[in-house]
C-alpha positions as CSV (number, residue, x, y, z in Angstrom):
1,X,95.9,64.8,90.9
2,X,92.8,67.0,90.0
3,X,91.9,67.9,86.9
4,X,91.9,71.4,86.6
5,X,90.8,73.9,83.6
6,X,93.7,76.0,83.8
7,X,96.8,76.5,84.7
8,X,98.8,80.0,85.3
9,X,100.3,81.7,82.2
10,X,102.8,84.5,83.0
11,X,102.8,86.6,80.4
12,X,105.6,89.0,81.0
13,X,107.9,85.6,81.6
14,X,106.6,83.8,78.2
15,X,107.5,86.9,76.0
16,X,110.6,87.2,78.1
17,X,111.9,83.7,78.0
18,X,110.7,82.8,74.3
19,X,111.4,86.2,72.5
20,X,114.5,84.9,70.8
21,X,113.2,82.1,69.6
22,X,110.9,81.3,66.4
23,X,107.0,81.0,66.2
24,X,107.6,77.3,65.7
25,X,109.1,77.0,69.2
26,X,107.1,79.2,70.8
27,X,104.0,76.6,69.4
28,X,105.8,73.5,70.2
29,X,106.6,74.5,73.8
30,X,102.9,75.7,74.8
31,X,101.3,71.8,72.7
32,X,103.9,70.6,75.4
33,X,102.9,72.4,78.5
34,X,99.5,71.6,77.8
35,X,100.8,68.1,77.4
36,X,102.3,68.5,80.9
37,X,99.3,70.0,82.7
38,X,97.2,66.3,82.1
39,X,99.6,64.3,82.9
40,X,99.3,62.1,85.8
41,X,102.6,63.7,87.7
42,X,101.8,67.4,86.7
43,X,104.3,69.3,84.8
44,X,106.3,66.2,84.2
45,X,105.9,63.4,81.5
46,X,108.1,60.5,80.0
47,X,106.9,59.3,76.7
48,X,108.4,57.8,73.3
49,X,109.1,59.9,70.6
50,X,106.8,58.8,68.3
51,X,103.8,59.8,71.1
52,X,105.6,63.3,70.8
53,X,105.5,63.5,67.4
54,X,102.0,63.6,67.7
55,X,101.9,66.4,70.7
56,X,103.8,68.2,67.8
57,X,101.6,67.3,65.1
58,X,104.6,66.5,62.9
59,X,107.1,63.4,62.4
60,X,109.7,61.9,64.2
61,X,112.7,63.6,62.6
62,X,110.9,66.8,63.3
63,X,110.1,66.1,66.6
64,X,113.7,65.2,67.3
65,X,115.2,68.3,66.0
66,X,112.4,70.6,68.2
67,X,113.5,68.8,71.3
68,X,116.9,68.7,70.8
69,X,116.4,72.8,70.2
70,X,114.5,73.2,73.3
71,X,117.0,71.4,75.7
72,X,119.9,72.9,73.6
73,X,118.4,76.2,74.8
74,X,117.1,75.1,78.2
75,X,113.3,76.0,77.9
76,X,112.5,72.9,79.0
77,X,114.2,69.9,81.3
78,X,114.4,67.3,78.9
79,X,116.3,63.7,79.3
80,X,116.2,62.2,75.8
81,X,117.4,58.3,76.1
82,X,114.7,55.1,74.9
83,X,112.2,57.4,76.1
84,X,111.8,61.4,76.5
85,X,111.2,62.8,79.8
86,X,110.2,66.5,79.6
87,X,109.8,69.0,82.3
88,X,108.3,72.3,82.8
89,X,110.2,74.2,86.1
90,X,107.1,76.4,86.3
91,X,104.7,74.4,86.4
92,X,105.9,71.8,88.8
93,X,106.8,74.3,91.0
94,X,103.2,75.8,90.7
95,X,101.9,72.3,91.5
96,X,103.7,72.6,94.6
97,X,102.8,75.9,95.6
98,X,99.1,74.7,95.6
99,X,99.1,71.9,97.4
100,X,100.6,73.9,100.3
101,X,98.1,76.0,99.6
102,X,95.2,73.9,99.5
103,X,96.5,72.3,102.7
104,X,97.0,76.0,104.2
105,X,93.5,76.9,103.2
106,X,91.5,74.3,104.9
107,X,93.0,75.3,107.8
108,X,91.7,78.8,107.3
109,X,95.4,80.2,106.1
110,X,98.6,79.6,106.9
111,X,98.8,77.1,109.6
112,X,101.0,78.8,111.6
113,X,99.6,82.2,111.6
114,X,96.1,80.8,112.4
115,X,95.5,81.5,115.9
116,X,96.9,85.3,114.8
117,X,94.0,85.5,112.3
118,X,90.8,84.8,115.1
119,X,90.4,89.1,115.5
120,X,87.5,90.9,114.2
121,X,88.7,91.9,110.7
122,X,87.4,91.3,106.8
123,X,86.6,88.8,104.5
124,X,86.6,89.6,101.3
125,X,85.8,88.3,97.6
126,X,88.5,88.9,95.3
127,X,88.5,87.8,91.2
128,X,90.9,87.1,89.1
129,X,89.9,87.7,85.0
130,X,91.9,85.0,83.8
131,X,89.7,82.3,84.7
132,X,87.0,84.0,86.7
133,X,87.9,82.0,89.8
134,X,87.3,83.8,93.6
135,X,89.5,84.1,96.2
136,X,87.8,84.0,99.8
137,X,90.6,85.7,101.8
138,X,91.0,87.9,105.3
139,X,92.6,90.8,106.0
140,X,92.3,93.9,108.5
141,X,93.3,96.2,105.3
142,X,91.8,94.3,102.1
143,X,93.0,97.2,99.7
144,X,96.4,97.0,100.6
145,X,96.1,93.3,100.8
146,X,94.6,92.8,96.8
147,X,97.6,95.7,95.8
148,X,99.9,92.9,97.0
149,X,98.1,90.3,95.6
150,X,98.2,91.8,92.2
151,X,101.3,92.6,92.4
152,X,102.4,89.2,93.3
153,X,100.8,87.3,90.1
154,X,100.8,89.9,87.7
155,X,96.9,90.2,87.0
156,X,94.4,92.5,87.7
157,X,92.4,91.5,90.7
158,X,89.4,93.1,91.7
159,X,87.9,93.4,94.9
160,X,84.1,92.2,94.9
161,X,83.5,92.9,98.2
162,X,84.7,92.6,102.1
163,X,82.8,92.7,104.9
164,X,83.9,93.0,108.7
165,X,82.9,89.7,111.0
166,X,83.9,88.8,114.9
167,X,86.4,86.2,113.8
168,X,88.4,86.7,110.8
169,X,89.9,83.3,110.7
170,X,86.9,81.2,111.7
171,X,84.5,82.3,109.0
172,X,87.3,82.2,106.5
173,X,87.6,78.5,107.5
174,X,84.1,77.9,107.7
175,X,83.9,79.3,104.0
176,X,86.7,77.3,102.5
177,X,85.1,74.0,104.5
178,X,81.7,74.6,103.0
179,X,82.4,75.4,99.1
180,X,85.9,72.6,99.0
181,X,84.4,70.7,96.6
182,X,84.8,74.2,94.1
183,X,88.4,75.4,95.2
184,X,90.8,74.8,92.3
185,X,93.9,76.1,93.9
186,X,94.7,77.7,97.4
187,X,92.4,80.2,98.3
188,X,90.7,80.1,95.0
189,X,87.5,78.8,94.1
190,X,85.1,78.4,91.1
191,X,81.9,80.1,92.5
192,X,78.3,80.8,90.1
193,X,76.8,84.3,91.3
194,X,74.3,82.3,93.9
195,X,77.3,80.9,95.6
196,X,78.9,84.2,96.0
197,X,75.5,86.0,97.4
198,X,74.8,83.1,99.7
199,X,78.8,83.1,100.9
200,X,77.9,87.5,100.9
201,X,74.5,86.8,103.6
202,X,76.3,84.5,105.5
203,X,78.9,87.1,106.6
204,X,76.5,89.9,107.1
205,X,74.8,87.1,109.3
206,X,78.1,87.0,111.0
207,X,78.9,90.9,111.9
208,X,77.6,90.1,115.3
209,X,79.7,88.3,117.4
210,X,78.0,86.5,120.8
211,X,75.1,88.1,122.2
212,X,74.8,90.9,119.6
213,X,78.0,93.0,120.1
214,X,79.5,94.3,117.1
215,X,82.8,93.0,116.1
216,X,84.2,96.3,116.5
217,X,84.2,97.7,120.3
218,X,81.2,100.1,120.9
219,X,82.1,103.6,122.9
220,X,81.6,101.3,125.9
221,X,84.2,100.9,128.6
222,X,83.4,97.1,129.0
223,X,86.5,95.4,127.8
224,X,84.7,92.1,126.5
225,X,83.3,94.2,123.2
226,X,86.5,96.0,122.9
227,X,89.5,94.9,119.9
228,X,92.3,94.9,122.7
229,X,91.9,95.7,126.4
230,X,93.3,99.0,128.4
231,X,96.2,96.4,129.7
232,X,96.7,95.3,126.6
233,X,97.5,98.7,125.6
234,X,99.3,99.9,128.0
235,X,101.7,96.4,128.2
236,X,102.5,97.2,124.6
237,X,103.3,101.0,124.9
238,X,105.8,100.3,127.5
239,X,107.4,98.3,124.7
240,X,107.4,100.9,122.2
241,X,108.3,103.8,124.4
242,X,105.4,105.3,125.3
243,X,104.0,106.5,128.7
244,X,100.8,105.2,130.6
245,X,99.2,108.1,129.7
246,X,99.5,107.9,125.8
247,X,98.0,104.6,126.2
248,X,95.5,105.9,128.0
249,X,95.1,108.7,124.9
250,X,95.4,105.6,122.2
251,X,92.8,103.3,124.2
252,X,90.5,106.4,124.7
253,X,90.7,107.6,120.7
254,X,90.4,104.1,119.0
255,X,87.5,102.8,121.8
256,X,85.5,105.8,120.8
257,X,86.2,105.4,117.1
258,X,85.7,101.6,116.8
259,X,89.2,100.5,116.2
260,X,89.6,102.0,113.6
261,X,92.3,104.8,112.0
262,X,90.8,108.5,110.2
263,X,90.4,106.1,106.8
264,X,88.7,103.7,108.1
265,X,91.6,101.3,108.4
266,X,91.1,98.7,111.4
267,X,93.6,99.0,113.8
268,X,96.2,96.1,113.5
269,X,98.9,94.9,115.1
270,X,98.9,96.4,118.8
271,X,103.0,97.6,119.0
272,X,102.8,98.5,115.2
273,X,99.7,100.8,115.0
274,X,101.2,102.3,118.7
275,X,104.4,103.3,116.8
276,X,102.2,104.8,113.9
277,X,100.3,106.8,116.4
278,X,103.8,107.8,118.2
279,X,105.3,109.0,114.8
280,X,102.7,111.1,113.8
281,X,102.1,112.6,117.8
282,X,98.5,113.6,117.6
283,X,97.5,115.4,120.5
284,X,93.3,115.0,121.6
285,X,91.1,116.2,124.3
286,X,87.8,113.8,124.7
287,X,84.6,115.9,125.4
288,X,81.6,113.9,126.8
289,X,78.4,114.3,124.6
290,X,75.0,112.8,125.7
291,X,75.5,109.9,122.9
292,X,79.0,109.0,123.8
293,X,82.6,110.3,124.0
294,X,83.2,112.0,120.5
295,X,87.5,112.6,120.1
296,X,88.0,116.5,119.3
297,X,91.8,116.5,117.3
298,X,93.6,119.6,118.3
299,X,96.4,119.4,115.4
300,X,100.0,120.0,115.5
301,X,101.1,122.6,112.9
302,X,104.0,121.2,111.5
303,X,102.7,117.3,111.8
304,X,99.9,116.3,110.2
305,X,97.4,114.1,111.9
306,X,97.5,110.4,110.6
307,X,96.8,109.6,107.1
């Protein structure tokens, strides 16, 4: 297995877990995960007592008594027989959650969402403080998608950039092909500033799909430059409730606005954002201007147009 520089501390969980116990244990447990992280099977070691005496920097009755304690109390798995087998749940379970997402990631994201993913959308350039590291990630909202993320690992990750492309999923996977030799788990990678600006021009370069058309769909009627098709719209309203004619109204508003919702969110999920537009009932008139259809709103006084 790699040798990584780090591995994930969970803060809240430490102080959670450990608070009852002394400042002894506390030190013994972390020489041991750190023991853990280099072994050959990751999170998971068998040695003889008088090799952990000397993760513990003290002797072997010492040793005994600290390891006793911390399968007494279940911090750790331990098996103590001729030899001492010690296991950290976390971190084996961690182990495991990278490889699948190492394996996901070379395959521009989870395998079986792939196809899903080849739509116009963002890539973005996320960090994580802990250990600097960058995620290369897609999304059609990347705010909402780094709130999650944070929310998921407990740190603060910013968002460095994103920037819309023609195929979400392929230049994700291009991305992750090209720097593989830096990722250090999943989605993550080690990255120097020259990295990130060259992997920064290579998406600008990639806001074009074939032929020069913008990722998004122009105010043109042609269906090849457009997100989803009039059909496409229409098939999908009938499953959500709605007439021809609000199609119509929803193919005519987003075409003329790019794709994209009053905060600049790109329209997602076809049946989803149809059942946003149907909650919030906005009523439109388009008016033909010499540059292109421009949307006029005529709002509803007691609903709101969307947010």
């Amino acid at each position: 297995m790699g040798k990584n520089p780090s591995f994930q501390f969970y803060p809240n969980d430490w102080s959670r877990d450990l608070e009852e116990h002394s400042l002894e244990i506390e030190g013994a447990w972390i020489r041991i995960c750190c023991k853990l992280w280099w072994s050959d099977t990751r999170g998971s070691a068998t040695k003889s007592l008088e090799h952990w005496a000397r993760v513990l920097r003290t002797n072997k009755r010492k040793a005994t008594k600290i390891l006793e304690y911390l399968k007494e109390h279940d911090i750790g798995t331990i098996e103590i027989e001729d030899e001492i087998a010690i296991t950290s749940r976390r971190m084996v379970n961690d182990a495991k959650l990278a490889e699948i997402r190492k394996a996901s990631g070379s395959q521009g994201g989870n395998p079986d969402l792939t196809d899903k993913y080849n739509i116009p959308g963002y890539v973005y350039l996320a960090s994580r403080p802990s250990d600097g590291a960058i995620k290369i990630g897609i999304a059609l909202n990347p705010q909402q998608r780094i709130y999650k993320i944070r929310h998921k690992i407990g740190e603060d990750i910013r968002l460095d950039c994103s920037i819309l492309v023609d195929n979400m999923g392929l230049r994700e996977k291009e991305l992750h092909e090209r720097y593989k030799s830096q990722r250090i788990q999943g989605e993550w990678f080690l990255l120097d500033e020259e990295q990130i600006e060259e992997i920064r021009n290579f998406l600008k370069g990639k806001g074009k799909g074939e032929g020069g058309q913008n990722p998004t769909p122009s105010s043109s009627s042609s269906s090849s430059s457009s997100l989803y098709t009039l059909l496409q719209v229409k098939d999908a309203a009938n499953l959500v409730g709605l007439t021809e004619q609000d199609a119509q109204e929803f193919f005519d508003y987003f075409e003329a606005q790019k794709w994209k919702w009053p905060n600049s969110q790109l329209v997602g999920e076809l049946r989803a954002s149809l059942q946003r537009w149907k909650r919030n009932q906005p009523r439109f008139e388009l008016k033909e201007q010499k540059n292109g259809r421009t949307p006029t709103i005529r709002r509803d006084t007691e609903r709101p147009f969307i947010r």
